[in-house]
PAMI-8421 format. One record per residue: residue number from 1; z, x, y of N, C-alpha, C in turn. Coordinates in pm, whole numbers, plus 50000, padded with zeros to 5 digits. Example, Ala and Ser with C-alpha at 12.3 -4.5 7.8 and 13.67 -1.06 7.14 Angstrom:
2
{1; {50780; 51319; 49431}; {50780; 51230; 49550}; {50780; 51320; 49670}}
{2; {50708; 51285; 49775}; {50714; 51367; 49894}; {50787; 51290; 50003}}
//
This chain:
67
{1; {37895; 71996; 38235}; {37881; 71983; 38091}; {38017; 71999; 38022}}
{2; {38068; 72063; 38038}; {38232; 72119; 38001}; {38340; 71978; 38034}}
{3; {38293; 71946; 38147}; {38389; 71766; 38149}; {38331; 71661; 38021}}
{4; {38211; 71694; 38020}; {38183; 71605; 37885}; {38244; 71624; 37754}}
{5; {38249; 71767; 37705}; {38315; 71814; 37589}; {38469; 71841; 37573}}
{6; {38570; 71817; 37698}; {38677; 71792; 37715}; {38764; 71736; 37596}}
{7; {38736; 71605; 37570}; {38822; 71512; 37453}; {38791; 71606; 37326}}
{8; {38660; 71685; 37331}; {38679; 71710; 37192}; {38758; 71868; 37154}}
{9; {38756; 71910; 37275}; {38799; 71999; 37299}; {38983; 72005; 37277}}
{10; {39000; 71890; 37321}; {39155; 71860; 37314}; {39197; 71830; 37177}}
{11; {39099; 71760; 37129}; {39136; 71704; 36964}; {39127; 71819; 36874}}
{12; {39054; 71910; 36871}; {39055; 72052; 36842}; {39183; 72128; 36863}}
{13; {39161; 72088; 36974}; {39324; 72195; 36978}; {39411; 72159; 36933}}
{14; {39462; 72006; 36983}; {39506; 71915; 36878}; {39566; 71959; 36733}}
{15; {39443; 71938; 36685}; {39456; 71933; 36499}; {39513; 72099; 36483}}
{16; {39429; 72200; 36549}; {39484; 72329; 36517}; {39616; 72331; 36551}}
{17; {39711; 72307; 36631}; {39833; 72323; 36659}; {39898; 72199; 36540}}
{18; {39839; 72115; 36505}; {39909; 72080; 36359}; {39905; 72160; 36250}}
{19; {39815; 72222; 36225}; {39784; 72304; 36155}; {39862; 72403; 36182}}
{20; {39869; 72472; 36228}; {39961; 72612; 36250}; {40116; 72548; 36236}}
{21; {40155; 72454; 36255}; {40306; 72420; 36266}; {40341; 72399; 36144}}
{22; {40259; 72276; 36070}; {40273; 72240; 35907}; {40179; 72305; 35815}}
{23; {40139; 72411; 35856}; {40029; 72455; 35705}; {39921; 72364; 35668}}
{24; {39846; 72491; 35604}; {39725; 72460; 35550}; {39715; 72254; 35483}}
{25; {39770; 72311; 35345}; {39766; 72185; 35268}; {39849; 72104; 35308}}
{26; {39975; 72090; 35364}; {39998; 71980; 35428}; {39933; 71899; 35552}}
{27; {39830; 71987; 35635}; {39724; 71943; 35707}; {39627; 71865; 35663}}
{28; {39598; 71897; 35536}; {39493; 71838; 35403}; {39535; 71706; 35403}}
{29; {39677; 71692; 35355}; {39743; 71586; 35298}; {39748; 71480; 35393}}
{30; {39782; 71529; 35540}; {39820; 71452; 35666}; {39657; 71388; 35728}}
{31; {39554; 71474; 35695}; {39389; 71417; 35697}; {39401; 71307; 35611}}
{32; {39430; 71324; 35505}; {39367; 71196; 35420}; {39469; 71081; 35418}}
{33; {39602; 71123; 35441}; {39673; 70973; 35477}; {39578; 70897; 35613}}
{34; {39597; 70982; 35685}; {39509; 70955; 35859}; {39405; 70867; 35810}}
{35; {39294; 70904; 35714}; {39158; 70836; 35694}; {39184; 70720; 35639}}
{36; {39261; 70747; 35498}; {39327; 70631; 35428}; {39353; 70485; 35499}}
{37; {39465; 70541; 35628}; {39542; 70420; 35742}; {39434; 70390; 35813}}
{38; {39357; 70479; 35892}; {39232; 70437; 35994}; {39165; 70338; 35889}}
{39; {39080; 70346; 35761}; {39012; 70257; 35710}; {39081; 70120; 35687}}
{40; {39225; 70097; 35653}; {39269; 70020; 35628}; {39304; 69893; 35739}}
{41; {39315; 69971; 35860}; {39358; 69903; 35990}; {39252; 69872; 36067}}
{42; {39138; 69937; 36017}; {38963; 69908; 36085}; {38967; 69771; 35972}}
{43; {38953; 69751; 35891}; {38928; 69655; 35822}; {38927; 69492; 35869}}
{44; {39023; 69495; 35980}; {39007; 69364; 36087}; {38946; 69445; 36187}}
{45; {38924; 69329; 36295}; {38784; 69330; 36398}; {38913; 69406; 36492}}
{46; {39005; 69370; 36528}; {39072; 69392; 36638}; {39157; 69534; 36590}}
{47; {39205; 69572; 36492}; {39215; 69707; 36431}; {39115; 69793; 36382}}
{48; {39002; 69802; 36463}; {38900; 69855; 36460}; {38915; 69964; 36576}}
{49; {38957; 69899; 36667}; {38956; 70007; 36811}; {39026; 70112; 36795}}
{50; {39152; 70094; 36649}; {39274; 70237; 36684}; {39231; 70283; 36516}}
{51; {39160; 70206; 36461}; {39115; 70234; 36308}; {39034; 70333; 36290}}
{52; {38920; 70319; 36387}; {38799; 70450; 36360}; {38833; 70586; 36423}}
{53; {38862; 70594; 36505}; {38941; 70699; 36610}; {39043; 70783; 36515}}
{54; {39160; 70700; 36439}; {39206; 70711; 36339}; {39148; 70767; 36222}}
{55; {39060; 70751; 36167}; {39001; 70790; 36060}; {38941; 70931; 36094}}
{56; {38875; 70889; 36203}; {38785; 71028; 36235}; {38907; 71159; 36308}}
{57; {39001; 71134; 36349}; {39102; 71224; 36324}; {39113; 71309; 36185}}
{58; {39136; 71164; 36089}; {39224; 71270; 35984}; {39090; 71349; 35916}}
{59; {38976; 71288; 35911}; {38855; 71363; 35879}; {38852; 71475; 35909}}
{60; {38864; 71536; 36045}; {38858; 71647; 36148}; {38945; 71698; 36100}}
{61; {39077; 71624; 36092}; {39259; 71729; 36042}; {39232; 71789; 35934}}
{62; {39155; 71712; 35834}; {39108; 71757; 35687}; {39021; 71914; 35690}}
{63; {38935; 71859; 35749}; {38800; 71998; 35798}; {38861; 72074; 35857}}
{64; {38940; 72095; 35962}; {38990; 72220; 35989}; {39102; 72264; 35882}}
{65; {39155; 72193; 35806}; {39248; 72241; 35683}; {39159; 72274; 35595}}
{66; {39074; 72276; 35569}; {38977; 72336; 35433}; {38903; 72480; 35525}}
{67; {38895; 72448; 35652}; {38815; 72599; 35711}; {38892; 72649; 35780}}
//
């Protein structure tokens, strides 16, 4: 079960070690550019694959900067 939850596990750690390096609200700021670019680059079919992944990053970067 623990190999399954791996990636998210990493992206977690991930975002927290952004977080701790650049602060709170610049974590905020760096979420919503992230969502901003992911939506914009999903918007074609073939910038879809690095677009949503993208988005749902800065979503996550955002949420752990507000908690």
């Amino acid at each position: 079960m623990r190999f399954l939850l791996w990636p998210f596990e990493a992206i977690f750690k991930l975002a927290s070690g952004i977080i701790k390096t650049t602060g709170r609200l610049t974590a905020i700021i760096l979420g919503i550019v992230f969502m901003i670019v992911g939506v914009a680059v999903s918007l074609t079919i073939v910038g879809a694959i690095i677009g949503i992944p993208l988005a749902l990053f800065g979503f996550m970067l955002m949420v752990k900067g507000f908690f």
